[in-house]
C-alpha positions in Angstrom: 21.7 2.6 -29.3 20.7 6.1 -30.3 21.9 9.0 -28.2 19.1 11.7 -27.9 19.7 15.3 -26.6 19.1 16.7 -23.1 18.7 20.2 -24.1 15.1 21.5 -24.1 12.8 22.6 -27.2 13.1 25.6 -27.9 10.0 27.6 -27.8 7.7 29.0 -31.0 9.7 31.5 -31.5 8.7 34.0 -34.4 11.3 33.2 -37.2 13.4 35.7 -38.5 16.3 35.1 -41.2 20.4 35.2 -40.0 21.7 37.4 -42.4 25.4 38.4 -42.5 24.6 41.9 -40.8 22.1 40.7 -38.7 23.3 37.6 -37.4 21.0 35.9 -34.0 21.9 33.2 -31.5 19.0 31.6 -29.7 19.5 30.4 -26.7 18.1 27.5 -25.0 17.7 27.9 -20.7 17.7 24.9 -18.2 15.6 25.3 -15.1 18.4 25.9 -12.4 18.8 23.5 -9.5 20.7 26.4 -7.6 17.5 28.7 -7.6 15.5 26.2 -7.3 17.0 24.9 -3.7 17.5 28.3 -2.9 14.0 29.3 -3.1 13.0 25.9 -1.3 15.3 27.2 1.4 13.7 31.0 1.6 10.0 29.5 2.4 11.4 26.7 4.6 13.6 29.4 6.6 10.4 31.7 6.5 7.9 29.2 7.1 10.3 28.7 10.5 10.8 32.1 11.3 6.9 32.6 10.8 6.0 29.3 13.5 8.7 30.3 15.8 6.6 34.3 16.0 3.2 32.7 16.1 3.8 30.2 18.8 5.5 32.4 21.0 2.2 34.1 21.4 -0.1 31.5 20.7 0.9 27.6 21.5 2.6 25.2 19.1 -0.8 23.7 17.9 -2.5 27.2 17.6 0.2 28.3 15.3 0.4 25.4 12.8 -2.8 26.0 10.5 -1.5 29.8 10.4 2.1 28.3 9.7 1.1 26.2 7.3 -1.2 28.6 5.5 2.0 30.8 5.0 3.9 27.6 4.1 1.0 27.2 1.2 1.0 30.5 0.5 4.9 31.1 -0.1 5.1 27.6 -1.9 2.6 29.0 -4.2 4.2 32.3 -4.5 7.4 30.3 -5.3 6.3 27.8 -7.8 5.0 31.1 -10.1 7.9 32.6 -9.5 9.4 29.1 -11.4 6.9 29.4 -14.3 7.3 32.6 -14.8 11.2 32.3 -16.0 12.2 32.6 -19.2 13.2 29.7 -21.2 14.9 31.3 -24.1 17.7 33.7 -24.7 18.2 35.2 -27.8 21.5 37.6 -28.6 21.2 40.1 -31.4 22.8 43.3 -33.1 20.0 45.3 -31.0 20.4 43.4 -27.8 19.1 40.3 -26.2 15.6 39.2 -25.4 14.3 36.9 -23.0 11.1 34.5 -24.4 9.0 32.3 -22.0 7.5 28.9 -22.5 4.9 29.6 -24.9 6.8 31.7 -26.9 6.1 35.3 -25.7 8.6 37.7 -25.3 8.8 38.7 -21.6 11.6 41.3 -22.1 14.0 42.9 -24.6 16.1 45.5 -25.0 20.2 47.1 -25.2 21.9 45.7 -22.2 22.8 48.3 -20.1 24.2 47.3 -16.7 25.6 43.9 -15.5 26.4 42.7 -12.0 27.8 39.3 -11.6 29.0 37.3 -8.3 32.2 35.0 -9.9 31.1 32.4 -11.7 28.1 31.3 -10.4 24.9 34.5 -11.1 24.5 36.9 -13.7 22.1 39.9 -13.5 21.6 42.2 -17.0 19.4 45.1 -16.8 17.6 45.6 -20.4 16.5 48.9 -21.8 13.8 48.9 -24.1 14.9 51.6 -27.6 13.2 55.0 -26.8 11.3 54.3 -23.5 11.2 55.5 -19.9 13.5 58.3 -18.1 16.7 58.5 -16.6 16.3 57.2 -12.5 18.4 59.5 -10.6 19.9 57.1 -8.2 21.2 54.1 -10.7 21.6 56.4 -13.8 19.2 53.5 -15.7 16.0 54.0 -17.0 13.1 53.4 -14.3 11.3 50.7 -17.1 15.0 48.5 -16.8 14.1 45.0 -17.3 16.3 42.8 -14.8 17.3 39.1 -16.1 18.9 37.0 -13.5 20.6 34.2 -15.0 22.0 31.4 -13.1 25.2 30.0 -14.1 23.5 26.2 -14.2 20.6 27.4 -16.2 23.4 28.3 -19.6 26.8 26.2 -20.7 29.6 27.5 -20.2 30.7 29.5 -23.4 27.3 31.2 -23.2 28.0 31.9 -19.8 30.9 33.7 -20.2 29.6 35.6 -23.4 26.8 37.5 -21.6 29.4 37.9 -18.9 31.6 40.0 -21.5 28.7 41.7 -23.1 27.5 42.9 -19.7 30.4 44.0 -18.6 31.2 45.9 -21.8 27.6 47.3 -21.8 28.1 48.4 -17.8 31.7 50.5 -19.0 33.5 47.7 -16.8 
């Protein structure tokens, strides 16, 4: 009996070579079950909130094909939202970039900020080399690039890697 690997393919990324000063860690994401029921839970709690308006001023059966229009509508919205995560990390010198399923870079850049709740989310803010201004309010550039990175979706070690370089990055 052969024991195969769980971890997904990594994408088409475009190859580059590791050399000593340039060293690069690819990074393989999991889809996260955490997000996943959480999202499930945002359009079933709106979808509610949404029949509980309408048939206040309307009846019960007038309201359902507008509730389950939104229902549609948010589930849609939702299962983008899925496909549209990246499924690659990779950690350079420069920074960290973020790659998608067919292998096309959906953000990179110096990590500049970092919030994390314990040990379960992550949130980096990237800044692209030499682009946008200074926000006044967050003290980031306004073209930021905000990764969210659930806890389930790395292992552990990885985990707590991008913990340290966000903190470090955000002057924690």
């Amino acid at each position: 009996m052969t024991r195969q690997s769980t971890t997904p393919a990594l994408p088409a990324l475009a190859p580059e070579v590791a050399t000593l000063g340039r060293a690069t860690q690819r990074i393989a994401l999991r889809r996260s079950a955490a997000l996943r029921a959480a999202l499930g839970a945002f359009v079933l709690i709106a979808t509610l909130a949404v029949h509980g308006c309408l048939a206040a001023h309307l009846d019960t059966w007038r309201a359902a094909p507008l509730t389950f229009a939104v229902a549609a509508l948010l589930g849609l919205c939702a299962a983008r939202y899925d496909a549209a995560q990246p499924v690659a990390l990779q950690i350079g010198p420069d920074g960290l970039s973020a790659w998608n399923g067919a292998g096309l870079l959906l953000a990179q850049g110096r990590v500049v900020g970092c919030a994390q709740w314990a040990g379960f989310l992550l949130v980096l803010a990237l800044q692209p080399e030499g682009r946008g201004t200074r926000a006044p309010s967050t003290g980031f550039r306004a073209d930021a690039h905000t990764l969210l990175l659930p806890a389930d979706a790395l292992a552990t070690p990885v985990f707590r890697e991008l913990s340290v370089l966000g903190r470090r990055a955000a002057g924690v």
